[in-house]
C-alpha positions as CSV (number, residue, x, y, z in Angstrom):
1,X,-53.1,9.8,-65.6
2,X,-50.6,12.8,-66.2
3,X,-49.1,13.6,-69.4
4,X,-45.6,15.2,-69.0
5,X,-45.8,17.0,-72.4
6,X,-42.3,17.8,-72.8
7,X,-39.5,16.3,-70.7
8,X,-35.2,16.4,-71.9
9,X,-34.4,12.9,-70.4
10,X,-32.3,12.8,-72.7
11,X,-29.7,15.4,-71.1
12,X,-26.8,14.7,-69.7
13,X,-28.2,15.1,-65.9
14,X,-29.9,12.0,-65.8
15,X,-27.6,9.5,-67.6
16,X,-26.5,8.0,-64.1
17,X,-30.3,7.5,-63.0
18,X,-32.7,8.0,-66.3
19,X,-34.1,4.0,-65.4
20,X,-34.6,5.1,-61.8
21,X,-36.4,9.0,-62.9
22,X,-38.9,7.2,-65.0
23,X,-40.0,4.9,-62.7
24,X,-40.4,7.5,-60.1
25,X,-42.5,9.7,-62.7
26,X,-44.9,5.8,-62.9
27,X,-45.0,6.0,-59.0
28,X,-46.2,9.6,-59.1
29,X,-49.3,8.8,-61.4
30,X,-47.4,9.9,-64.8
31,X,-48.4,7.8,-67.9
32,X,-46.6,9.1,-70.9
33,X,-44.0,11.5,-72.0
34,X,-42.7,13.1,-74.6
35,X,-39.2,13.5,-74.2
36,X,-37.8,16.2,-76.9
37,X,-35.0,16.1,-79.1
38,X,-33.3,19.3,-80.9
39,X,-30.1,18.9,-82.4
40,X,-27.5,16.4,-83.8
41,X,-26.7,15.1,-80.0
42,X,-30.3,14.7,-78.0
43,X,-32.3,13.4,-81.3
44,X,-30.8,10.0,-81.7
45,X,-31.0,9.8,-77.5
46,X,-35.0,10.9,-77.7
47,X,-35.7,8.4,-79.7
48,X,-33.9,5.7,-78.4
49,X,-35.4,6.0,-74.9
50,X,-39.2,6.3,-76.4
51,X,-38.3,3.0,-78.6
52,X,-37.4,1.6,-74.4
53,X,-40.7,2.4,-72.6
54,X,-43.9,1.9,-74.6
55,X,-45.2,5.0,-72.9
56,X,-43.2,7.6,-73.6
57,X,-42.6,9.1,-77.4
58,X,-40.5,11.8,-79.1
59,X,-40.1,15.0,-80.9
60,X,-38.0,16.0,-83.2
61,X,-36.9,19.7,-83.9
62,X,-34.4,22.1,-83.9
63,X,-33.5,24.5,-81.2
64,X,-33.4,28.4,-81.9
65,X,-30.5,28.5,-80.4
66,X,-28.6,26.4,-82.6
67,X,-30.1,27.8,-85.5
68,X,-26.6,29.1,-87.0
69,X,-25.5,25.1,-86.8
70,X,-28.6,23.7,-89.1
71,X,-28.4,22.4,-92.6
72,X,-30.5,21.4,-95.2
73,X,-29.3,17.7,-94.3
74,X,-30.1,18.1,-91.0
75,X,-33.7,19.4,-92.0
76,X,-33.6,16.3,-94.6
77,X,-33.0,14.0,-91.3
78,X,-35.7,15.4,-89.3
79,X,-38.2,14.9,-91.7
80,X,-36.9,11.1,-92.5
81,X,-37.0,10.5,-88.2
82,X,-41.1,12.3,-88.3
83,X,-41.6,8.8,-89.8
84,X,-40.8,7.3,-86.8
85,X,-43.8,5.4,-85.3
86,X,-43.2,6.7,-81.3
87,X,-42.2,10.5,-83.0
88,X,-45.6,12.3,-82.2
89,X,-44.4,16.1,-83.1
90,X,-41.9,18.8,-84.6
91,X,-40.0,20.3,-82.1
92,X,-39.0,22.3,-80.3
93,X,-38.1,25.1,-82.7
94,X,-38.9,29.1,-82.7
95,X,-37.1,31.7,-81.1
96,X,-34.8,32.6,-78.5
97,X,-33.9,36.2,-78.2
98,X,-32.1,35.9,-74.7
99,X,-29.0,34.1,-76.0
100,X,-27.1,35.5,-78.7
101,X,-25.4,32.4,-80.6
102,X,-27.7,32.5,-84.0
103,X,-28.7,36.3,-85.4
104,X,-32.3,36.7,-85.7
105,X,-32.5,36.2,-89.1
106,X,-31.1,32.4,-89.1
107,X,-33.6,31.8,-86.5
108,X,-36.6,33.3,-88.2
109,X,-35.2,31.5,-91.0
110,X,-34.7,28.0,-89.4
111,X,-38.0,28.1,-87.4
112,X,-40.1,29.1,-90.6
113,X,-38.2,26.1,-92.6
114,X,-39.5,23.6,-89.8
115,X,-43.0,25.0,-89.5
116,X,-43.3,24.0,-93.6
117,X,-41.7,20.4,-92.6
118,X,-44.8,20.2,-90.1
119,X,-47.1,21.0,-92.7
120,X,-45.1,18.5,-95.5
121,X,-46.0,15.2,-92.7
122,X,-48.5,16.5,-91.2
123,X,-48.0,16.4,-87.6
124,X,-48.1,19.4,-84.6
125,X,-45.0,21.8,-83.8
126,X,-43.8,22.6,-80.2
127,X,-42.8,26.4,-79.5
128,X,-40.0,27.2,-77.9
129,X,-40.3,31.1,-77.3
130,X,-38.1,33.3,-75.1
131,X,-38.3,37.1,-75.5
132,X,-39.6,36.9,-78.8
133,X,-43.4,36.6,-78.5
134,X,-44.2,39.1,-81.0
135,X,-42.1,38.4,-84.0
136,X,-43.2,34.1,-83.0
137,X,-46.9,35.2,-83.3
138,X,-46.3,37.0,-86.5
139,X,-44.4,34.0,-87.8
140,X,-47.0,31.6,-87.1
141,X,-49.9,33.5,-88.7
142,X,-48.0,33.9,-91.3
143,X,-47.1,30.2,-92.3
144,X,-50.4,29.8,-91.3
145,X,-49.7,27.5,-88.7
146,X,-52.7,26.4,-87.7
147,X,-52.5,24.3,-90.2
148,X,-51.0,22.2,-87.9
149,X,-51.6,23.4,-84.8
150,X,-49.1,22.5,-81.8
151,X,-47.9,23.9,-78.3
152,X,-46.4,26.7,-76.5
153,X,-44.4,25.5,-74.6
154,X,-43.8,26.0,-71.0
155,X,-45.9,29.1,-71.8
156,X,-44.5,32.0,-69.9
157,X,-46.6,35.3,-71.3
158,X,-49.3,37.5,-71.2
159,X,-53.1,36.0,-71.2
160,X,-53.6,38.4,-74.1
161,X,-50.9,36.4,-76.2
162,X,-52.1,33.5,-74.6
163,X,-55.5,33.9,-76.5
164,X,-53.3,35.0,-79.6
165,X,-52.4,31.7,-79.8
166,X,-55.4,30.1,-78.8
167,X,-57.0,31.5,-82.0
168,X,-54.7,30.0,-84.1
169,X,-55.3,26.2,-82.9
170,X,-52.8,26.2,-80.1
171,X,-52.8,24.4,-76.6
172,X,-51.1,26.1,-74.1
173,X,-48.5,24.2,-71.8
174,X,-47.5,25.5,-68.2
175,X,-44.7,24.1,-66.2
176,X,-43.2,24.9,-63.1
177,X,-42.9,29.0,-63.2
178,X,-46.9,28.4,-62.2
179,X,-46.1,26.9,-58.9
180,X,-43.5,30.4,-58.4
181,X,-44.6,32.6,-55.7
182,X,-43.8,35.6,-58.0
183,X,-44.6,34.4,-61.5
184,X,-47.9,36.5,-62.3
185,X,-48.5,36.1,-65.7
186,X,-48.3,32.0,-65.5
187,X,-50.9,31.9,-62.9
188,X,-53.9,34.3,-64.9
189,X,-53.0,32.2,-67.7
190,X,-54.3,28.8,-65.7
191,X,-57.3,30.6,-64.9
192,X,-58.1,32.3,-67.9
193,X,-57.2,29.5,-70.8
194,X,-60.0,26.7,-71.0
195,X,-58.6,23.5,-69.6
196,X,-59.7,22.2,-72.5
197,X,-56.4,23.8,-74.4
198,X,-53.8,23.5,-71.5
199,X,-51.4,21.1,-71.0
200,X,-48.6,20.5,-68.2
201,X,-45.0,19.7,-68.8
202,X,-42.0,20.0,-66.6
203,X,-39.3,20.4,-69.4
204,X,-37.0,18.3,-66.9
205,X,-34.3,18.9,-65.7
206,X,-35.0,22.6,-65.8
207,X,-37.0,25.0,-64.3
208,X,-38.1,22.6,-60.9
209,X,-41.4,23.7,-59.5
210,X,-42.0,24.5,-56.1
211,X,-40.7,23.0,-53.2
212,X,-38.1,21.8,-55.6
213,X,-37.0,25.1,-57.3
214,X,-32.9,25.0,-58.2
215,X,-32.5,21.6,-57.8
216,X,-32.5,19.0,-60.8
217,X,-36.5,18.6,-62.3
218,X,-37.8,14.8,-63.3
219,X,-40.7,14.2,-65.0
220,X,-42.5,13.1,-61.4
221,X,-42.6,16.5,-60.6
222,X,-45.4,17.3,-63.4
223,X,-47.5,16.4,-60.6
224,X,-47.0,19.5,-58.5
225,X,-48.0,21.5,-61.8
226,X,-51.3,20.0,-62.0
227,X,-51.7,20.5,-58.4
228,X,-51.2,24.4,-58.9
229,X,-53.7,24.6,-61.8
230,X,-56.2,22.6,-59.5
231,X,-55.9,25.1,-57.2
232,X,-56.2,28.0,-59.5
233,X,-59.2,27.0,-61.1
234,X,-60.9,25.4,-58.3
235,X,-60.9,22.0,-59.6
236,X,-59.6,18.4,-58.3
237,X,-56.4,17.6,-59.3
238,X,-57.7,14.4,-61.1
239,X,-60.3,16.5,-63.4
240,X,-56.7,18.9,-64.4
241,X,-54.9,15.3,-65.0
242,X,-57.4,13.3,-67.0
243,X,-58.2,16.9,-69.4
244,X,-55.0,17.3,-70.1
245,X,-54.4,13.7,-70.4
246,X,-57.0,14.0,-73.1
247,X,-55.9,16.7,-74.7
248,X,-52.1,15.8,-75.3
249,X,-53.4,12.0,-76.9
250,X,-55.6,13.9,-79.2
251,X,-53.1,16.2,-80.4
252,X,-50.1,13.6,-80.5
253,X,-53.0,11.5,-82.3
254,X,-52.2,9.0,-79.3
């Protein structure tokens, strides 16, 4: 029963085998998906592909990155495609402080425009954060996004943002940097955060868990990062699967 919270088949590295990658994910125990859309391109594709499989949904945002390339007619489109009925959330969106293609500003800008989208339809965001925890928290207390409520996604922080988060509605989502042998903060976080507010993800084809680190990620893989929690908080791998399971159909209102 694992729920692969946020997967990118539709990238570019799996259009010679998508078919063949979800049905390994099926063999591998994985029931649904949420495969994630963020610009003009991967949209259209993300919603195609959950319209193909009955389990698997979508997400529609816009990327930080990109931020300098949105439009009010793009944010118009996003909110027309929420509609959808197999789009479940708003994302991903936020911030991305490690590339330098959109100025701050535009991002801050962009991401706070979407978070008010969330609110207009009523439906969870999913955060994209990298080297900008700080100025993301701030943002989201003050849109008061727990209005809304959403996910950190692949959640890579301290426990003490971690709880940040928490206090604002927010499930936190851990992909494969748990299963790395030197990824600290990851790891407290799976121990410290209830399971009750995790959830696991792979954000395929990036970032490959261990034994599969550098090579291309699938959504089957989602497996060895509910193995890792298991073992970090000393539970079966089928209690971490059905809870977070649970928790990703309540909050996609599955």
């Amino acid at each position: 029963m694992l729920f692969d919270t946020h997967v990118h088949l539709n990238a570019d590295q799996f259009n010679e085998d998508r078919d063949e990658v979800i049905r390994r994910a099926q063999d591998e125990g994985v029931t649904q998906m949420v495969v994630v859309g963020f610009d003009r391109k991967t949209i259209p594709l993300a919603i195609e592909i959950a319209e193909n499989y009955d389990f698997i949904y979508a997400a529609v945002g816009w990327h930080p990155v990109d931020a300098i390339d949105m439009t009010d007619e793009d944010l118009n489109w996003i909110e027309k495609l929420s509609r959808h009925e197999k789009v479940v959330a708003i994302g991903e969106m936020g911030l991305d402080y490690h590339w330098d293609k959109s100025p701050k500003d535009i991002q801050k800008d962009a991401f706070r425009k979407q978070i008010a989208l969330a609110k207009r339809v009523n439906m969870p965001i999913i955060i994209h954060n990298r080297e900008a925890t700080e100025d993301i928290v701030e943002i989201l207390q003050e849109e008061n996004a727990e209005e809304v409520g959403g996910i950190m996604h692949c959640y890579n922080d301290n426990v003490e943002y971690a709880k940040k988060c928490l206090d604002m509605g927010f499930h936190i989502s851990l992909g494969g940097p748990v299963t790395f042998k030197n990824a600290k903060d990851p790891k407290v976080v799976a121990q410290e955060v209830p399971l009750e507010k995790l959830l696991i993800e792979t954000d395929c084809p990036f970032l490959a868990p261990h034994p599969n680190r550098g090579k291309r990620n699938e959504p089957a893989y989602v497996k060895l990062v509910a193995e890792k929690i298991a073992e970090l908080k000393d539970l079966s791998v089928e209690e971490v699967a059905k809870q977070t399971n649970e928790n990703a159909r309540q909050l996609f209102k599955i």
